[in-house]
C-alpha positions as CSV (number, residue, x, y, z in Angstrom):
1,X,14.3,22.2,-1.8
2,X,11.8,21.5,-4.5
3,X,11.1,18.0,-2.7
4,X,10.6,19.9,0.6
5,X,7.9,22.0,-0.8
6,X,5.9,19.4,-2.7
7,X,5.8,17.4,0.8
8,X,4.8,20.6,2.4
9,X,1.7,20.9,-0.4
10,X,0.7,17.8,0.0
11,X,0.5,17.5,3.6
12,X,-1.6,20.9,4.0
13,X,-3.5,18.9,0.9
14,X,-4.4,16.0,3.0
15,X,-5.3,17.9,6.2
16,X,-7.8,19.8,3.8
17,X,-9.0,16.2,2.5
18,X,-9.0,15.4,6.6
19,X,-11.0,18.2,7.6
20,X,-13.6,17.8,4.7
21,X,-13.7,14.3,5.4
22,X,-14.7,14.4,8.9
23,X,-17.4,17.1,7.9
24,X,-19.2,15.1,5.6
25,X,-22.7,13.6,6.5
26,X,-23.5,11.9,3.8
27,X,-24.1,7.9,4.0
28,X,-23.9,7.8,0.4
29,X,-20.9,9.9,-0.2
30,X,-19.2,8.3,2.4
31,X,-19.8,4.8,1.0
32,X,-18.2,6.3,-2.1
33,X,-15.5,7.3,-0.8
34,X,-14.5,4.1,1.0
35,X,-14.8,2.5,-2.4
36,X,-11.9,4.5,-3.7
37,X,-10.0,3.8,-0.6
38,X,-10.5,0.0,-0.8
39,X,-9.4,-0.2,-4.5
40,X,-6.4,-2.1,-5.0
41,X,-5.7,-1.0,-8.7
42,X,-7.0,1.4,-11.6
43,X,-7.6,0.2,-15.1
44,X,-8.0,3.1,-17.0
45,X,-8.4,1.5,-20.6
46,X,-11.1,-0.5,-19.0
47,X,-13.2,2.3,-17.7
48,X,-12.2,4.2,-20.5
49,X,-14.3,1.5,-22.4
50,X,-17.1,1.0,-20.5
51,X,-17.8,5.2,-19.9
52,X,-20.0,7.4,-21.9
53,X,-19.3,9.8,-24.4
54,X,-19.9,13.4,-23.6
55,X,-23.3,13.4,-26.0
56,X,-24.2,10.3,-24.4
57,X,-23.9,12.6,-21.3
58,X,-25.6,15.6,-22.4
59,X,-28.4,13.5,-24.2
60,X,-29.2,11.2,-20.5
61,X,-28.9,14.8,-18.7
62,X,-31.5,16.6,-21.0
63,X,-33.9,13.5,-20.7
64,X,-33.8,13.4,-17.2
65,X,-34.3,17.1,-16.7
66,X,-37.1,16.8,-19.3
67,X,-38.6,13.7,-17.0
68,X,-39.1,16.1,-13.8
69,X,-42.3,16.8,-13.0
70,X,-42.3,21.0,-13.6
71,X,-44.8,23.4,-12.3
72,X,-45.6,25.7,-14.9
């Protein structure tokens, strides 16, 4: 039974993904998205190494707030 409703789940979970999918207009986000499909493996040590650390985050997110041109 338990199998049953995990299938069910995740088909009503990828006719969501469908629908949004086919609603998006985005050249960019598309392009994005086909990378992910076209992957044929995930190292996740190795992007674990080469991300950011959440300060690094924060820090690149203030500057580049702190770069936009603001009317006052």
């Amino acid at each position: 039974m338990l199998g049953k409703v995990c299938t069910m789940n995740m088909s009503a979970e990828k006719n969501e993904i469908i629908k949004w999918v086919q609603s998006l207009e985005n050249p960019v986000l598309i392009g994005e998205i086909n990378k992910i499909r076209k992957r044929t493996s995930f190292d996740f040590e190795k992007e674990w190494i080469e991300g950011i650390s959440i300060s690094e985050a924060r820090k690149k997110t203030s500057d580049f707030i702190k770069s936009l041109d603001w009317k006052k």
